[in-house]
Residue frames relative to the residue before (quaternion, step in Angstrom):
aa qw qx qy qz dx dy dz
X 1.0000 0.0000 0.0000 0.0000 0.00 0.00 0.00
X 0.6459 0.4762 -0.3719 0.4667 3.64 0.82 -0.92
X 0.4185 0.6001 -0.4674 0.4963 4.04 1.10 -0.34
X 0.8409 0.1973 -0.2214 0.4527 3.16 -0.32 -1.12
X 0.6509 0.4122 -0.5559 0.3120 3.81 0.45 0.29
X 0.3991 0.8126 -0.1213 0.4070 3.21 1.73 -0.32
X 0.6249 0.4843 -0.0700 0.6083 3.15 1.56 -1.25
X 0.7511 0.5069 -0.1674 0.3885 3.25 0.48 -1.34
X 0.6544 0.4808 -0.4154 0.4099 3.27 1.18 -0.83
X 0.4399 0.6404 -0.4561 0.4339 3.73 1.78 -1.70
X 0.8453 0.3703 -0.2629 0.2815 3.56 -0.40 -1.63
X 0.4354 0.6209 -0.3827 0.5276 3.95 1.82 -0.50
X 0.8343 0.3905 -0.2257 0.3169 3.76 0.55 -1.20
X 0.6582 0.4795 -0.2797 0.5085 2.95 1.69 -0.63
X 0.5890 0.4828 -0.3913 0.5166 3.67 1.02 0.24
X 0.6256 0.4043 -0.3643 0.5590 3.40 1.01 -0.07
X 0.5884 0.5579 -0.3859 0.4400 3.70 0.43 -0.16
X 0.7287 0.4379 -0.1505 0.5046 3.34 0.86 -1.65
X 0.6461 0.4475 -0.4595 0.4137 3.83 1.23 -0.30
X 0.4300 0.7047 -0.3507 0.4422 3.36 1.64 -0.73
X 0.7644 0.3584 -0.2282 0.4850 3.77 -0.08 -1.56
X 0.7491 0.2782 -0.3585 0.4827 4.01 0.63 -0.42
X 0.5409 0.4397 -0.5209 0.4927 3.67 0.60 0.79
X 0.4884 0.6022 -0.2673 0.5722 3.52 0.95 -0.77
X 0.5291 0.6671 -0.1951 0.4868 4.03 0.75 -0.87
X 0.7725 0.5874 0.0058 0.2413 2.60 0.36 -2.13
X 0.7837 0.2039 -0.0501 0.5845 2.68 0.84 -1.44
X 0.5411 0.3877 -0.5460 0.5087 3.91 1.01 0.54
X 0.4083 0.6503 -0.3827 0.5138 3.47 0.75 0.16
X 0.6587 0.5139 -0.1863 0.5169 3.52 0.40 -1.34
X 0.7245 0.5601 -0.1656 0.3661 3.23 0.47 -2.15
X 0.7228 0.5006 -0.1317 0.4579 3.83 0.99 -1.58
X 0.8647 0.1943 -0.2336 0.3999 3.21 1.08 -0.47
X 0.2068 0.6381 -0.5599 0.4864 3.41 1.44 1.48
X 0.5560 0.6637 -0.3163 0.3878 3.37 1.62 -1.53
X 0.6820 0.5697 -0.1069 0.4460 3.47 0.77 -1.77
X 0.6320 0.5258 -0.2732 0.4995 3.80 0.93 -1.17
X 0.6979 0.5617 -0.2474 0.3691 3.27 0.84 -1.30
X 0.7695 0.4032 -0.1019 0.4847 3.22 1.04 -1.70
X 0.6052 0.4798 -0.3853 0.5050 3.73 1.09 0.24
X 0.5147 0.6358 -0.2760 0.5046 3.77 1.59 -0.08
X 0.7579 0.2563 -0.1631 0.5773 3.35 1.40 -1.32
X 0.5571 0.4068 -0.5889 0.4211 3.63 0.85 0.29
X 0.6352 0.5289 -0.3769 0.4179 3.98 0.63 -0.58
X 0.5995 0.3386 -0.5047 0.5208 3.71 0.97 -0.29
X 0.6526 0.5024 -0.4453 0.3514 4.04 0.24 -0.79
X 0.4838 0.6992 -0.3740 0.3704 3.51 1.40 -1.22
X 0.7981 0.3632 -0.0899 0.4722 3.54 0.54 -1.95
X 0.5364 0.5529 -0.4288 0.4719 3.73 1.29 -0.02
X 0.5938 0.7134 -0.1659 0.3330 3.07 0.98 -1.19
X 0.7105 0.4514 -0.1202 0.5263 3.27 0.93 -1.78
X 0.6484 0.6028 -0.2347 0.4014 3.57 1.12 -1.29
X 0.6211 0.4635 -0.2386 0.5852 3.67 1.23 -0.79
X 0.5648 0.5007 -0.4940 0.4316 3.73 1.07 -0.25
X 0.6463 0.6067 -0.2718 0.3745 2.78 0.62 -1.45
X 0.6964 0.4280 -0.2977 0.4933 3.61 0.44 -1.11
X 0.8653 0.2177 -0.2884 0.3474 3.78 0.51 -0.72
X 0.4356 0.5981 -0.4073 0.5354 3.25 1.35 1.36
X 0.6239 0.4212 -0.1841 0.6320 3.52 1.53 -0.37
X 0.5515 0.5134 -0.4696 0.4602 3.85 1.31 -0.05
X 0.5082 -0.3839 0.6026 0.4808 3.94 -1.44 0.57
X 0.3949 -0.5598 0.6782 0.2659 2.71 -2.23 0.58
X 0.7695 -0.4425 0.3852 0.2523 2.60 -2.12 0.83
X 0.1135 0.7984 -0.5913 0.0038 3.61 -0.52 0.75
X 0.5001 -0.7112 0.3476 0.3512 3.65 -1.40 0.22
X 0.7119 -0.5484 0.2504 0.3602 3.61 -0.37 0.53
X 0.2833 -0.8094 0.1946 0.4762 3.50 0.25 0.11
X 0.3453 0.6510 -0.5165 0.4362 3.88 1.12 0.61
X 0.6865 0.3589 -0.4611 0.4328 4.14 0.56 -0.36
């Protein structure tokens, strides 16, 4: 009988641990993909900065030479 109370406690602690480490998870999980949200916000604002300056330095006169050279 003491076996099996013995056991139960091993298999009690190890189910507490393992609920521990996948809450723990969880919330770096949580934590990484605020990380990800964040950084996919600032590549789309650089993205649309980015494109907008093409645009502008494709709509600028070209560079020509004064007429004295």
């Amino acid at each position: 009988m003491s076996n099996d109370s013995e056991r139960i406690t091993r298999l009690e602690e190890t189910i507490a641990h393992q609920a521990k480490t996948i809450e723990e998870l969880s919330d770096q999980l949580t934590q990484q993909w605020t990380v990800v949200e964040q950084v996919r916000a600032k590549l789309d604002r650089l993205t649309e900065r980015f494109l907008s300056l093409e645009e502008q330095s494709l709509e600028a006169p070209a560079n020509t030479r004064p007429p004295h050279y």
